[in-house]
VEXBA-63892 format. One record per atom (N, C-alpha, C): residue in one letter; x, y, z. Coordinates in pm, 1 decimal, padded with zeros to 6 digits, always signed. Each point is the difference from the previous one (the first is absolute). Example, Ala and Ser with C-alpha at 12.3 -4.5 7.8 and 13.67 -1.06 7.14 Angstrom:
A, +01319.0, -00569.0, +00780.0
A, -00089.0, +00119.0, +00000.0
A, +00090.0, +00120.0, +00000.0
S, -00035.0, +00105.0, -00072.0
S, +00082.0, +00119.0, +00006.0
S, -00077.0, +00109.0, +00073.0
//
This chain:
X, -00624.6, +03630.5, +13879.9
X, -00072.1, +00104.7, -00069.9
X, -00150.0, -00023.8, +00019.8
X, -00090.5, +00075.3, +00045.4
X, -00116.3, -00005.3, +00043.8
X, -00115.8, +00016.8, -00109.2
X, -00106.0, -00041.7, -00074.7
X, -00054.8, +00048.0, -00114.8
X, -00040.2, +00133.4, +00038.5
X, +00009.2, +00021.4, -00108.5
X, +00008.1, +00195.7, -00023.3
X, -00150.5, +00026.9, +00054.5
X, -00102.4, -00092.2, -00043.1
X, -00167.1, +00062.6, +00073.8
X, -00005.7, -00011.6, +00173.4
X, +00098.0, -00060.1, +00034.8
X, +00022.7, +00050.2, +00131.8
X, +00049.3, +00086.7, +00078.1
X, +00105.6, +00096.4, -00077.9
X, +00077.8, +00097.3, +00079.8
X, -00120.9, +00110.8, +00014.7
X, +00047.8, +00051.2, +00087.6
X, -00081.3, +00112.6, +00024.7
X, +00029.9, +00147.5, -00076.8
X, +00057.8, -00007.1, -00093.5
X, +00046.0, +00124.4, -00046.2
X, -00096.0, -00046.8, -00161.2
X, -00024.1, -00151.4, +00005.6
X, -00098.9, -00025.6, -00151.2
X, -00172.7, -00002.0, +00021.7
X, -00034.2, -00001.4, +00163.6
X, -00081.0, +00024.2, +00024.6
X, -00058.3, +00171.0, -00017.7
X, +00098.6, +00066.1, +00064.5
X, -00032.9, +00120.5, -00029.5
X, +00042.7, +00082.3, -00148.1
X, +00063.4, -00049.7, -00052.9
X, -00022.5, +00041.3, -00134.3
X, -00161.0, -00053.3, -00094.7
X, -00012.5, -00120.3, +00057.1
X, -00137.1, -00024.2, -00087.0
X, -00112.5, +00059.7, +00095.8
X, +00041.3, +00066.6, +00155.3
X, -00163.2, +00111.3, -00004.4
X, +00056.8, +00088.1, -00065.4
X, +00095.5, +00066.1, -00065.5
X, +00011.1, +00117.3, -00060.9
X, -00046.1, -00016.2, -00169.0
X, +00000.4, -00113.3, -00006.4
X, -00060.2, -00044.5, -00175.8
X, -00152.9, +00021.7, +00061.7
X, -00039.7, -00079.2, +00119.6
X, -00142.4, -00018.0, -00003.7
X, -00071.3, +00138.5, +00003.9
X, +00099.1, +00119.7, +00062.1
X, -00062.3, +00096.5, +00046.5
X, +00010.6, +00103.3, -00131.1
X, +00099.1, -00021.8, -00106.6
X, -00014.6, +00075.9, -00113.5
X, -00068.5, -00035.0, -00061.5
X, -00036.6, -00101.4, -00035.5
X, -00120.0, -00065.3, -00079.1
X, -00110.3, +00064.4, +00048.1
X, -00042.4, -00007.9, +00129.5
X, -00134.8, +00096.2, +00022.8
X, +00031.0, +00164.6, -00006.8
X, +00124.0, +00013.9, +00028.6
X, +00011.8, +00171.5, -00057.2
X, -00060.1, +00037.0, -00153.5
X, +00074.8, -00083.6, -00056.4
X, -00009.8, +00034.4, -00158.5
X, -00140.6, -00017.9, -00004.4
X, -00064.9, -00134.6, +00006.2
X, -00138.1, +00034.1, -00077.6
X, -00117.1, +00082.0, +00106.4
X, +00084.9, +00116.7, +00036.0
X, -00103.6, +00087.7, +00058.0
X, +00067.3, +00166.7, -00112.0
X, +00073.2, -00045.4, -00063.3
X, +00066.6, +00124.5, -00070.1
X, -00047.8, +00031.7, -00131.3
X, +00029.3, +00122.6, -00022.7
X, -00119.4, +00049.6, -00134.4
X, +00031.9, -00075.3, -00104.2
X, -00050.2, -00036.0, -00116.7
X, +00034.2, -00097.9, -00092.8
X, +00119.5, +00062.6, -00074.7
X, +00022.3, +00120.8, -00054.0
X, +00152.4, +00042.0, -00059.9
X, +00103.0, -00031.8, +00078.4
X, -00059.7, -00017.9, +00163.8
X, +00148.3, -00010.0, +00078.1
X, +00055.2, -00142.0, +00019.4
X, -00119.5, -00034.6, +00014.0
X, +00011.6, -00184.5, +00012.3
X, +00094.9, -00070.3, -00078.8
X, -00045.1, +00025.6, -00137.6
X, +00093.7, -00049.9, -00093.4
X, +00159.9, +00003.6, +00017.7
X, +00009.3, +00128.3, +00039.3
X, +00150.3, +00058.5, -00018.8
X, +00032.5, -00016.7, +00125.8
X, +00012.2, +00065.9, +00077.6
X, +00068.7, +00023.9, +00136.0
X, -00042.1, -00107.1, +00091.1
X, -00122.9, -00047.3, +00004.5
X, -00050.8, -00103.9, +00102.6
X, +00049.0, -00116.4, -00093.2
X, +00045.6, -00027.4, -00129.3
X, +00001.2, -00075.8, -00052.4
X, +00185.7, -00054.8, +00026.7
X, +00097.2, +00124.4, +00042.2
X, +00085.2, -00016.8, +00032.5
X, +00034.8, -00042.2, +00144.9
X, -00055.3, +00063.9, +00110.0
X, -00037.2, -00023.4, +00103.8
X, -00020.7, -00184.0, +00018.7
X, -00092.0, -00035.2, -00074.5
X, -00049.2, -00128.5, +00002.5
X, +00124.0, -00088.9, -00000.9
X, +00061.8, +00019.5, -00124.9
X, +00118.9, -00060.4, -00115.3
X, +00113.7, -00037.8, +00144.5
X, +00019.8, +00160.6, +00088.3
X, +00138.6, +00004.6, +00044.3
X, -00016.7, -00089.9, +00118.3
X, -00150.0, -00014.9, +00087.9
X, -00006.4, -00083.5, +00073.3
X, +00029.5, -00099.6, +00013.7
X, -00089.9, -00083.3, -00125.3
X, +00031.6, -00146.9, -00066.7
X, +00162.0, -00024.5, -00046.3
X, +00065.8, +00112.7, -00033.8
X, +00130.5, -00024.5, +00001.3
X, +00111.5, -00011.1, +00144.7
X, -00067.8, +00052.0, +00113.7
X, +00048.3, +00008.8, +00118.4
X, -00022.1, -00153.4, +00092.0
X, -00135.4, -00025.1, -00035.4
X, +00004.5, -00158.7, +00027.4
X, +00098.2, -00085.9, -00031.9
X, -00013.7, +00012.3, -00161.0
X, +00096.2, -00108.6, -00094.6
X, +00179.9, +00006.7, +00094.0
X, +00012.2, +00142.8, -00051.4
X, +00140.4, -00003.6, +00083.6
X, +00066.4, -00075.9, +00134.6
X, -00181.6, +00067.9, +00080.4
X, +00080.9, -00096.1, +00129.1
X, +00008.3, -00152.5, +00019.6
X, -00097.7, -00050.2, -00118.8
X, +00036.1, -00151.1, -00033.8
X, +00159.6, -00019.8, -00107.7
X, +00035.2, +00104.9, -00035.9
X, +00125.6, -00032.6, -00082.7
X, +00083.1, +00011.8, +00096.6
X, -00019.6, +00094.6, +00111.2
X, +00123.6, +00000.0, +00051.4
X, +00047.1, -00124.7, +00113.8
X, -00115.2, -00032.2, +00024.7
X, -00026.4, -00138.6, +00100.8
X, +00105.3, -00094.0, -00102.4
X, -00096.3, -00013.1, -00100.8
X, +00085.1, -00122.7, -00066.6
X, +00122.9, -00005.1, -00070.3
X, +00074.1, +00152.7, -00003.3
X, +00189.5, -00012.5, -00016.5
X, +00048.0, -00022.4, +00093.6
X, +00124.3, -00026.5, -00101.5
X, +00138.4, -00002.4, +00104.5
X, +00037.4, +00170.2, +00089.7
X, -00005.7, +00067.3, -00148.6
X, +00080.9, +00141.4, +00070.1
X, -00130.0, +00072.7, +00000.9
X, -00078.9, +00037.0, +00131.2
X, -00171.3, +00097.8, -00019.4
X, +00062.2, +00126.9, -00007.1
X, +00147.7, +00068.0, -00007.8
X, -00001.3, +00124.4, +00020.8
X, -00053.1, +00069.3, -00145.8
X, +00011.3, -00060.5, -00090.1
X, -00028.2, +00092.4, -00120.0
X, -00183.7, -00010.3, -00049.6
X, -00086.2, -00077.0, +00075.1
X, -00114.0, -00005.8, -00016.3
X, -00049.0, +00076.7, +00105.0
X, +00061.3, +00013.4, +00125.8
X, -00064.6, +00054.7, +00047.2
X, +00008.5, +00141.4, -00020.1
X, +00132.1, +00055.3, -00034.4
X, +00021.9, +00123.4, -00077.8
X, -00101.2, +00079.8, -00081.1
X, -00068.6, -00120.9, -00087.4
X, -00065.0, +00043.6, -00115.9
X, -00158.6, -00002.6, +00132.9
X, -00018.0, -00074.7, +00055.0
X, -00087.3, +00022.7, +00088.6
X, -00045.5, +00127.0, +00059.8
X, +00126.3, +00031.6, +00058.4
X, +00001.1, +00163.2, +00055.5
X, -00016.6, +00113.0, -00105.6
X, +00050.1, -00026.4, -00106.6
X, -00020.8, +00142.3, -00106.4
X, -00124.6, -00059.4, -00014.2
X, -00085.7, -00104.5, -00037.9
X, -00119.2, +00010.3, -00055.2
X, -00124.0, +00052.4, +00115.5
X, +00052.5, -00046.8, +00111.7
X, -00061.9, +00070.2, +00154.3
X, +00014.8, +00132.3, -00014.7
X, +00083.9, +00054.3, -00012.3
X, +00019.9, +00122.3, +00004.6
X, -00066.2, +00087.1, -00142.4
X, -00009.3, -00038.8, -00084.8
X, -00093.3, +00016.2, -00127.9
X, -00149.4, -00018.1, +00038.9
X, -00007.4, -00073.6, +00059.3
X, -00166.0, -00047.7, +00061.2
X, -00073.5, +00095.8, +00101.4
X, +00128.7, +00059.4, +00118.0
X, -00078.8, +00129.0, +00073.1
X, +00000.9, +00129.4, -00089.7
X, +00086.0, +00021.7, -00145.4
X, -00021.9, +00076.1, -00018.4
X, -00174.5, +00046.4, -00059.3
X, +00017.2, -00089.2, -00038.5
X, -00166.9, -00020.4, -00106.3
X, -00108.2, -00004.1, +00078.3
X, +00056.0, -00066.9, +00092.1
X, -00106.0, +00053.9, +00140.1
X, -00010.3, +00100.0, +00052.6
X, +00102.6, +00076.3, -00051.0
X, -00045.0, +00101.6, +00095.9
X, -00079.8, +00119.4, -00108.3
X, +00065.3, -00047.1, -00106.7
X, -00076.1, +00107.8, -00163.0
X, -00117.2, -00027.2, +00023.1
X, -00055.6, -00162.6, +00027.4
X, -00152.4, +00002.6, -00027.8
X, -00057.7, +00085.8, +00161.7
X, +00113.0, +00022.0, +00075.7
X, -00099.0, +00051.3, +00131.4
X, -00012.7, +00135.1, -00018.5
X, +00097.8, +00070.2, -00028.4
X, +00009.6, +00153.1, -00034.5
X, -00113.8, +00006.2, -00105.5
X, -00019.8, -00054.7, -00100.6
X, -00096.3, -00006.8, -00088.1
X, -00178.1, -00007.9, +00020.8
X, +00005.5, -00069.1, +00123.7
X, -00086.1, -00008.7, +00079.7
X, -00087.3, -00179.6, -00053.9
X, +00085.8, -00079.1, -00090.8
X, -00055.3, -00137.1, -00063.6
X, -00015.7, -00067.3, +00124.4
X, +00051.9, -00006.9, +00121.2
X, -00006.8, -00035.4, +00119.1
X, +00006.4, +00062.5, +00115.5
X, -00069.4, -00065.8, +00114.8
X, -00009.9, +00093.8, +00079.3
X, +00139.7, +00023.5, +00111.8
X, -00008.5, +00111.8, +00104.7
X, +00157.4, +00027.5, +00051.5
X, -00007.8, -00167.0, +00083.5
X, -00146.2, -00066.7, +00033.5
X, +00004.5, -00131.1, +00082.3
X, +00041.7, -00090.1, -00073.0
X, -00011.1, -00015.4, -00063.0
X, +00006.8, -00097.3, -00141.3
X, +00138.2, +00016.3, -00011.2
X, +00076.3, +00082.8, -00031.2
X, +00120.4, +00065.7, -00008.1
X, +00115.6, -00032.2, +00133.6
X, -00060.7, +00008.5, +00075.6
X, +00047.7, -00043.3, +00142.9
X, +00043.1, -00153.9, -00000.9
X, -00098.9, -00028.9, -00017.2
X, +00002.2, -00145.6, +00024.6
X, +00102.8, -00087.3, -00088.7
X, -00004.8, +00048.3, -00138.8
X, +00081.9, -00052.4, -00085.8
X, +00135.5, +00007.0, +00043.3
X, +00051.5, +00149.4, +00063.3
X, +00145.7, +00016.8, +00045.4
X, +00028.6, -00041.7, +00116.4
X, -00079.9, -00004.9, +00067.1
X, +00002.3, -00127.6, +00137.0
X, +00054.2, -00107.5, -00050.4
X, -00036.0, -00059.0, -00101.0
X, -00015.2, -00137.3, -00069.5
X, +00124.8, +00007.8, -00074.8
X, +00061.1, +00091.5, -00062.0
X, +00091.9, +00047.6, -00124.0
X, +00163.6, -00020.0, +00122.3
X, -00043.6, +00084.0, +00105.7
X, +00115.2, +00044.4, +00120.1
X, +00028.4, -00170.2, +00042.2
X, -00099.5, -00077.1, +00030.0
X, -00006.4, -00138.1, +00073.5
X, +00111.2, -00069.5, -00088.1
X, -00037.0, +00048.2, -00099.3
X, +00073.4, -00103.9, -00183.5
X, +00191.9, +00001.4, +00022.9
X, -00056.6, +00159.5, -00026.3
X, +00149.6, +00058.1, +00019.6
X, +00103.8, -00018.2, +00086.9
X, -00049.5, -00048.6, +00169.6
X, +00089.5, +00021.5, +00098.1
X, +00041.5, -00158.6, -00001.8
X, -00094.6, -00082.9, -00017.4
X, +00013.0, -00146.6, -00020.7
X, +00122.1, -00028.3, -00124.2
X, -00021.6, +00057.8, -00121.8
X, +00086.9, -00021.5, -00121.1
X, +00130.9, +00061.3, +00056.6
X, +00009.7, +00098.3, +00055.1
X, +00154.7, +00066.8, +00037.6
X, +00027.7, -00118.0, +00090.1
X, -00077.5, -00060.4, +00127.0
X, +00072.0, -00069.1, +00096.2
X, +00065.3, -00104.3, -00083.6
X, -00117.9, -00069.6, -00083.2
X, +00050.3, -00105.8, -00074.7
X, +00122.0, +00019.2, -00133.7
X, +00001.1, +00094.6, -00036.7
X, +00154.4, +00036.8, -00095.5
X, +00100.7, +00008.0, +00115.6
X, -00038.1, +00101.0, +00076.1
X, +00153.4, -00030.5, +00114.5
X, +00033.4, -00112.8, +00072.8
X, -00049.6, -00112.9, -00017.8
X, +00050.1, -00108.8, +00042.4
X, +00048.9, -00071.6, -00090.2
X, -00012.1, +00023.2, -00107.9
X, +00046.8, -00081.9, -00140.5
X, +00108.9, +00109.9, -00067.9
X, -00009.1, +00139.1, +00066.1
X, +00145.9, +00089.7, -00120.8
X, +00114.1, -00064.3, +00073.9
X, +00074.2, -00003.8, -00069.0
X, +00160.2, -00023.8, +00019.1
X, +00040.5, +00069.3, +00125.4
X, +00082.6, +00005.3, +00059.8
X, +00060.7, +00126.8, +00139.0
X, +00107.8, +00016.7, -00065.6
X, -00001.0, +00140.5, +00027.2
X, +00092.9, +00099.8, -00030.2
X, +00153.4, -00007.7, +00020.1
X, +00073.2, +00021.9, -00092.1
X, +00113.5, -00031.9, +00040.7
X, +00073.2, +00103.4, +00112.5
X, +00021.1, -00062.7, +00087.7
X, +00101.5, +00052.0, +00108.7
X, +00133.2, +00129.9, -00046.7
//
C-alpha cells in the first residue's frame, strides 16, 4: 500500500482544494460563506476519502461516497459558473481537475468491486 500523498489521484485532488480556495476568496461575501463555503468543505472531504480509501481493507464503499461527493462538487461548480461567482476559465479548469478525480476513482473502485457473477 503506497502512502496516500503519493498517488496521483491525492495529488490532484489537493490542486482541486488549492484551486477552490482561490475561487472562493474571489467570491462576493454572501456567496463565500454558503456555497464557496461548501465547495471548500466537499474538497477537503475528497482528499480525506482518498486517504480512507488507501488505508481499508474494502475501498469500494469510500470510494463510492467519493464519487457522489465528486459529483456534488461539479454541481456547485457549475451554479457558481452559471451565476457568474467564477469565471467559464476558472470553471474549466476545475472540471478538468473534477473529470481527472473521477476517471482515476472509477479505475480504482473497478479493481477492488467484486466480479460479477457468471
Amino acid at each position: 500500500m503506497a502512502i496516500h500523498t503519493t498517488l496521483p489521484i491525492y495529488k490532484v485532488a489537493y490542486d482541486l482544494l488549492s484551486l477552490a480556495t482561490d475561487l472562493v476568496q474571489n467570491m462576493p461575501r454572501p456567496i463565500k460563506a454558503t456555497l464557496g463555503g461548501r465547495v471548500s468543505i466537499l474538497c477537503i472531504e475528497l482528499v480525506l476519502l482518498i486517504a480512507k480509501a488507501n488505508s481499508v481493507k474494502n475501498k469500494v464503499p469510500p470510494l463510492d461516497t467519493l464519487l457522489e461527493r465528486l459529483e456534488e462538487t461539479n454541481l456547485l461548480l457549475r451554479l457558481c459558473q452559471d451565476k457568474r461567482f467564477i469565471s467559464k476559465g476558472q470553471y474549466a479548469k476545475a472540471i478538468e481537475i473534477t473529470t481527472s478525480i473521477g476517471k482515476q476513482a472509477n479505475g480504482w473502485r473497478k479493481s477492488y468491486a467484486p466480479s460479477p457473477a457468471a
